[in-house]
C-alpha positions in Angstrom: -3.9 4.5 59.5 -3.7 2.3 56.3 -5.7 0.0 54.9 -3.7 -2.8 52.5 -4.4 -5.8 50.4 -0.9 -7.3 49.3 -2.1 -9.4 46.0 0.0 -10.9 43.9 0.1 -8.8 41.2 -0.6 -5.2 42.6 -0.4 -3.7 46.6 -3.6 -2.0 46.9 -4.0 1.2 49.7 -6.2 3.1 51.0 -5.6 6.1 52.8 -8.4 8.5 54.2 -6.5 11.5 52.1 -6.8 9.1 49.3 -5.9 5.9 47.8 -3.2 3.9 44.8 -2.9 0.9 42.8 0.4 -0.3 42.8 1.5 -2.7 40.5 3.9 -4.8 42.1 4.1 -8.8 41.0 5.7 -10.4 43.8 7.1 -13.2 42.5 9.6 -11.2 41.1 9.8 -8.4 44.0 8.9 -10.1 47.2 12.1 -8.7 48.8 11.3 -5.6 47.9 7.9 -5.6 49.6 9.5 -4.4 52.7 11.3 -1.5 51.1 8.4 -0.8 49.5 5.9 -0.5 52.2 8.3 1.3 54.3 7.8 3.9 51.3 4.3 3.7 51.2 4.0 4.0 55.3 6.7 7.2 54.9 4.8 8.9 52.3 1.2 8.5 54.9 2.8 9.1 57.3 1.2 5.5 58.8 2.4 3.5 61.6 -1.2 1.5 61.9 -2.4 -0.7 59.0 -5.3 -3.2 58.5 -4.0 -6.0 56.1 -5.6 -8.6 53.6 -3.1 -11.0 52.1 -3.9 -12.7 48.4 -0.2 -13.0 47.7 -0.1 -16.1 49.2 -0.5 -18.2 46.2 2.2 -16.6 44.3 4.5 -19.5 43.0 7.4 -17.7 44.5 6.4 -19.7 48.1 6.6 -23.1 48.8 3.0 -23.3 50.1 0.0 -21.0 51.5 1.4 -20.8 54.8 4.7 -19.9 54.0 3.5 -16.8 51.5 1.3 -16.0 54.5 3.8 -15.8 56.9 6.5 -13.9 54.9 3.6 -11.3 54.1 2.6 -10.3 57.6 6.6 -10.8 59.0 7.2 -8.0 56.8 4.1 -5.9 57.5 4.8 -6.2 61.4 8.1 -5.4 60.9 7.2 -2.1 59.1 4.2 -1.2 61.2 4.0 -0.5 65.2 0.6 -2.4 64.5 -1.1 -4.4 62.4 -4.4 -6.2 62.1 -5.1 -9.1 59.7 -8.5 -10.6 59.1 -9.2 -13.8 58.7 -11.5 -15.9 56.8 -14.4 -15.3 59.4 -14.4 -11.8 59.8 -12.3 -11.5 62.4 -10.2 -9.1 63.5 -6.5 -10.0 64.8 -3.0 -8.9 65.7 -1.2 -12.2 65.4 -1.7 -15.3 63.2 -1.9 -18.4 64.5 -3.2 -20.1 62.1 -2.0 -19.0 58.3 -4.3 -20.5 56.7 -7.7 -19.0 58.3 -5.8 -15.6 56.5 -5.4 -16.8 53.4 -8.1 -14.7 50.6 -9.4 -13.0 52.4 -9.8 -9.7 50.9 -13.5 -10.2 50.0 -14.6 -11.1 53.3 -13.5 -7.2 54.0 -15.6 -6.2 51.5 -18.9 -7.8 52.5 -18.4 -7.4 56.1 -17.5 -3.8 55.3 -20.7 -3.3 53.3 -22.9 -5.2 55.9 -21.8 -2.5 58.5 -23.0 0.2 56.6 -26.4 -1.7 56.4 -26.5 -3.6 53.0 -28.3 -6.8 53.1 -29.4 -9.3 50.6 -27.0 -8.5 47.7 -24.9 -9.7 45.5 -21.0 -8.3 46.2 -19.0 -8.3 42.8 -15.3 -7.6 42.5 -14.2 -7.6 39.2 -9.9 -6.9 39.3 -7.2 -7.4 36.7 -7.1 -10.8 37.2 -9.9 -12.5 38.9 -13.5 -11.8 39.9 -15.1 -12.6 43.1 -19.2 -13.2 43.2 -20.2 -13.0 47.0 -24.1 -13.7 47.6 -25.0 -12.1 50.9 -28.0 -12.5 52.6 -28.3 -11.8 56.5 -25.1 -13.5 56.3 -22.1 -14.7 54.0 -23.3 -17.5 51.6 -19.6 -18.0 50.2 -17.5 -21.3 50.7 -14.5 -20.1 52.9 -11.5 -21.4 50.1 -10.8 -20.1 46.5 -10.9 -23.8 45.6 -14.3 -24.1 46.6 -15.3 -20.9 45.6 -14.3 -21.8 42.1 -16.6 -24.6 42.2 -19.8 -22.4 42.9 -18.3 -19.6 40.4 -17.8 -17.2 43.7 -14.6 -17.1 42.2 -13.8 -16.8 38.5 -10.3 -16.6 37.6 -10.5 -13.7 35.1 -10.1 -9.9 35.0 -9.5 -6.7 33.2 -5.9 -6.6 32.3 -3.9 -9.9 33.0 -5.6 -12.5 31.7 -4.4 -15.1 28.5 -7.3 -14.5 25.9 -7.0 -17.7 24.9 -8.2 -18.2 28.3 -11.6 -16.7 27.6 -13.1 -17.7 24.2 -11.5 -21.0 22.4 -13.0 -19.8 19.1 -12.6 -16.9 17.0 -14.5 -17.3 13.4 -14.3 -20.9 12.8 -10.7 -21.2 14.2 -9.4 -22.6 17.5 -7.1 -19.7 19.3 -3.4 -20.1 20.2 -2.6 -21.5 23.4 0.2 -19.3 23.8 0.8 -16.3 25.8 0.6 -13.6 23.1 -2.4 -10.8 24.2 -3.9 -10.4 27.8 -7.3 -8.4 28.5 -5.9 -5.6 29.0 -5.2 -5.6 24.8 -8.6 -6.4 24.4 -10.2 -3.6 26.6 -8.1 -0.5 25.1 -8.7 -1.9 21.7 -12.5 -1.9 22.7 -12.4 1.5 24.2 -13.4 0.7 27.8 -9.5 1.3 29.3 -6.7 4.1 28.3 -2.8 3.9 27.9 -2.5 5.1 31.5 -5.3 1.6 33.1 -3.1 -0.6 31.3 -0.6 -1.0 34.4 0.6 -4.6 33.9 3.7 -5.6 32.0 2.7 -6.7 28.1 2.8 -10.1 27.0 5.5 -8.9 24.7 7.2 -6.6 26.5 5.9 -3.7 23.7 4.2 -1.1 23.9 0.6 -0.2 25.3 -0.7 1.9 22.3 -3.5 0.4 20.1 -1.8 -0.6 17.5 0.9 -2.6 19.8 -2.3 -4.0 21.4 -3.9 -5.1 18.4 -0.5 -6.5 17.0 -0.8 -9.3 19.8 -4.3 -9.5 19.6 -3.3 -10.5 16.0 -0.9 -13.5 17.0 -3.6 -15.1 19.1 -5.0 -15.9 16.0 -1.8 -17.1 14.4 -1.9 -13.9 12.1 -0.4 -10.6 12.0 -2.0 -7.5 12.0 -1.3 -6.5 8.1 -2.7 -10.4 7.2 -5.8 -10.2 9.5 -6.6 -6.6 9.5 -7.6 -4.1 12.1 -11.6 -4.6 11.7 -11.2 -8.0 12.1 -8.7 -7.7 15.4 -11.3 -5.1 16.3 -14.7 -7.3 16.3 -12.2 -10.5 18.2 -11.9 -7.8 20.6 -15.1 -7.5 21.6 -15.4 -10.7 21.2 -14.0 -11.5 24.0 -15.7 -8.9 26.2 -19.0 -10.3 25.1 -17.6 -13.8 26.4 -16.8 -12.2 29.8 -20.0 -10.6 30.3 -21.9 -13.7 29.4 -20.4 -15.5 32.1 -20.1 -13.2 34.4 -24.0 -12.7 33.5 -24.7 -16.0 34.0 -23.0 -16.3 37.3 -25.0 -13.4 38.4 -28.3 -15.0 37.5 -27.5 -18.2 39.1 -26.8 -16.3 42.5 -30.1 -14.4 42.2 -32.3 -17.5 41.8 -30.2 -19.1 44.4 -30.7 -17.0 47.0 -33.3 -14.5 45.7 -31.2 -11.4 45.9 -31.8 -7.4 45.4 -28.9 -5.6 44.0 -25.1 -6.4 42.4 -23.0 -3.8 44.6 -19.7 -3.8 42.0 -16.4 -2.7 42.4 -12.9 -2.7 41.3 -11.2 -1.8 37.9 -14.0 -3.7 36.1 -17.1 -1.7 37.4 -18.1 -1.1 33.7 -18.0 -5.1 32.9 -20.0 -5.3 35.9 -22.8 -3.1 34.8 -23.3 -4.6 31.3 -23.4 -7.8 32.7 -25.9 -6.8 35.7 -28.2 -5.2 31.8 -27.2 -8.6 30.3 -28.8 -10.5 33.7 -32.1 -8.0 34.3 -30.8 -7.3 37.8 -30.2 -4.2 39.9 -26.7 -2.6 39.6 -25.4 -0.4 42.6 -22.0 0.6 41.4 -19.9 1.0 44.8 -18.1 4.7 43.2 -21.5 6.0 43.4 -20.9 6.0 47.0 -17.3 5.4 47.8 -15.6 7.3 44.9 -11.9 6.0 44.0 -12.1 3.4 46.6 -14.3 1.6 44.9 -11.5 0.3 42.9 -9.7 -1.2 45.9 -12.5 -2.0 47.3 -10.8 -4.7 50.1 -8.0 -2.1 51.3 -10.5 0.2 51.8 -13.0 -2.0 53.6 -9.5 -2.8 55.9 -9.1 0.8 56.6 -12.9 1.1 58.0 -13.1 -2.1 60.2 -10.1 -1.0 61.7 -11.3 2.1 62.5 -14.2 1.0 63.5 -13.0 -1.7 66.0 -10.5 0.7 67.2 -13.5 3.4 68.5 -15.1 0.7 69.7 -12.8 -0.8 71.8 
């Protein structure tokens, strides 16, 4: 059995001998996904799998429904059986409705985590490209789309590797930043130390290479500079910069769920556990990191959480 989340960027599995990060940006390799999970199904020897779908947003479909039902035609096609899970938690082998499956990777999470007994907590998934803030208290406090979950900040739309920086702070020493698509996060993180070579998985915004300097280098342009007119130090403090902007808000997000709903514990996952923890410090709160517990799944948190509830349903049914 298999556990997938199909994203947009990366195909996530989980596997009980183990578990991979694939990147795989779909709007330019959707009709590859079959191939490609017929590879991954091979190789684990899988003909079950428990599937989340965040693809369906991709710009590469005309709408939600259409991303959702090209996603599961080609899982079914690949897998003697497959189980989807919607938006409330449930389990199911066919989708009527598209819609009630689209996002719903978190709900995996936190109905994963509420099996094994957690209550009142704060789920937080921090990704390559967007983090999800999930208040649970004997139940799911989250709104139900990622529009309204970007309302409450249940949803912010940044991460560890693919996101513009320009995105995340507007200033950097007096000056506005470029709007232009010249450094991502994941420069800023190996320039600060807190990813290597090997993490930085995404294509560049340059199509150059992953190394420090290459990182600084774009880092660099975002400032309308180059590296031999700004200098490293100065690339070096924008860098964390930046990461201090992202903790802030993720901090203050954090706080604002705790006096909401007077929570515990953060339980963090994904590729941005460390971001997590400096922002549960920043906040005063209680950090659980979910690879205390769960090891390498914690980075694919949702496909893993799929491979469980499966299992789980499937022994009890």
């Amino acid at each position: 059995m298999l556990g997938l989340d199909v994203g947009g960027a990366n195909l996530k599995v989980a596997h009980e001998s183990g578990a991979e990060i694939i990147y795989f940006p779909i709007w330019k390799k959707y009709l590859e996904l079959e191939r490609t999970l017929s590879s991954i199904a091979k190789k684990y020897n899988s003909k079950i799998a428990g599937v989340v779908i965040t693809a369906e947003l991709s710009d590469v479909f005309k709408n939600k429904d259409e991303g959702i039902n090209f996603v599961s035609s080609v899982c079914k096609r690949v897998f003697e059986k497959v189980y989807f899970l919607d938006i409330y938690g449930n389990l199911k082998d066919e989708i009527l409705d598209p819609r009630k499956f689209a996002a719903s990777n978190w709900v995996a999470s936190v109905k994963f985590l509420m099996m094994e007994g957690f209550s009142n907590f704060l789920f937080v998934d921090v990704g390559s490209t967007t983090s999800d803030l999930i208040p649970v208290t004997k139940k799911i406090e989250a709104s139900l789309t990622d529009f309204e979950r970007l309302k409450r900040d249940e949803l912010i739309y940044f991460g560890i590797l693919r996101t513009p920086v320009f995105h995340i702070l507007k200033r950097f020493s007096g000056a506005r930043l470029a709007a232009e698509f010249f450094a991502t996060t994941a420069d800023v993180f190996l320039v600060t130390g807190d990813i290597k070579e090997e993490d930085y998985t995404c294509e560049t915004a340059d199509g150059k290479g992953k190394d420090k300097i290459s990182c600084m280098r774009r880092l660099a342009r975002v400032l309308c500079c180059d590296l031999e007119e700004i200098g490293e130090k100065n690339v070096e403090t924008f860098a964390f910069e930046v990461k201090k902007a992202m903790i802030d808000e993720l901090s203050k997000a954090i706080m604002e769920k705790f006096e909401s709903y007077d929570l515990e514990k953060v339980i963090g996952c994904g590729i941005g556990e460390f971001l997590i923890e400096e922002a549960c410090r920043s906040a005063g709160v209680e950090y659980l990191a979910a690879s205390s517990i769960y090891k390498e799944y914690s980075k694919l948190f949702p496909a893993f959480a799929m491979l469980k509830l499966v299992e789980s349903s499937l022994k009890t049914s």
